[in-house]
C-alpha positions in Angstrom: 0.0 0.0 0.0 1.1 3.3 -1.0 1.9 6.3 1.6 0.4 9.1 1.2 1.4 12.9 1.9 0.2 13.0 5.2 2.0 9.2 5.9 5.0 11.3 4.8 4.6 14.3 6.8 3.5 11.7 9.9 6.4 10.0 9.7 8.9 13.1 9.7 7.1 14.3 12.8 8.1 10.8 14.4 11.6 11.7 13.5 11.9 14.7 15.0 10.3 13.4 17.9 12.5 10.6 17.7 15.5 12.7 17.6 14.5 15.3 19.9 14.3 13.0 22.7 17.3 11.2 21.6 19.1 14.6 22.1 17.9 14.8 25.9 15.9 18.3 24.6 12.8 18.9 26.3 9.8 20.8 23.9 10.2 23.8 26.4 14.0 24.0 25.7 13.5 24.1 22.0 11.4 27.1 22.6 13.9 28.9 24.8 17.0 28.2 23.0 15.9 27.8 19.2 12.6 30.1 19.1 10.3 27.0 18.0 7.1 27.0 19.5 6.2 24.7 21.7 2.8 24.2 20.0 4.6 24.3 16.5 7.1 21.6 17.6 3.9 19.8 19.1 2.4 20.0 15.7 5.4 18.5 13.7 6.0 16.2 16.5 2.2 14.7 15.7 2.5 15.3 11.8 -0.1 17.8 12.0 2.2 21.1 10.4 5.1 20.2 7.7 8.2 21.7 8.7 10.0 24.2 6.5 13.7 23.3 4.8 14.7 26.5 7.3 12.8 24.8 10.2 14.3 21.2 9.7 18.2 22.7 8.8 17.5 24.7 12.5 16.3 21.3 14.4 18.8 19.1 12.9 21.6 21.8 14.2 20.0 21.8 17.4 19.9 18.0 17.4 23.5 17.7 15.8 22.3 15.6 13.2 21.8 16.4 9.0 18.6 17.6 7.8 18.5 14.7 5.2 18.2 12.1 8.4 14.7 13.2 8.8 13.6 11.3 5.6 14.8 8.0 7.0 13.7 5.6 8.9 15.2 3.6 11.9 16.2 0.9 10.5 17.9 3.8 7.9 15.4 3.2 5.1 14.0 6.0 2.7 10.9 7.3 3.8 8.4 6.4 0.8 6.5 10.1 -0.3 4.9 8.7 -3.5 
């Protein structure tokens, strides 16, 4: 079965979840020290908002971690989009 957009977008959100929490960064420490929104981070967190190429260069800095890793899964696989 084929993914759809929002599969796509869902499963971004899991990765920066997935990352975040990996990093030890708490959602209220994203907002203080990068200037993300709480409710924003809660929104791409849950695949609700798609992040901006500006938004995932900044989380993947703040995560230490390439913005193309957000496309993969755990396991290292592509995330299908089509």
């Amino acid at each position: 079965m084929a993914k759809t957009g929002w599969d796509y977008q869902v499963e971004i959100g899991k990765n920066i979840r997935r990352y975040r929490l990996e990093s030890g960064i708490s959602q209220r420490e994203m907002e203080r020290k990068y200037c993300i929104s709480r409710t924003y981070l809660c929104k791409l967190e849950s695949g609700k908002h798609c992040p901006s190429i500006e938004t995932l260069r900044l989380l993947a800095k703040a995560f230490g971690i390439t913005p193309s890793m957000f496309f993969f899964d755990v396991e290292g696989n592509e995330i299908p989009y089509m």
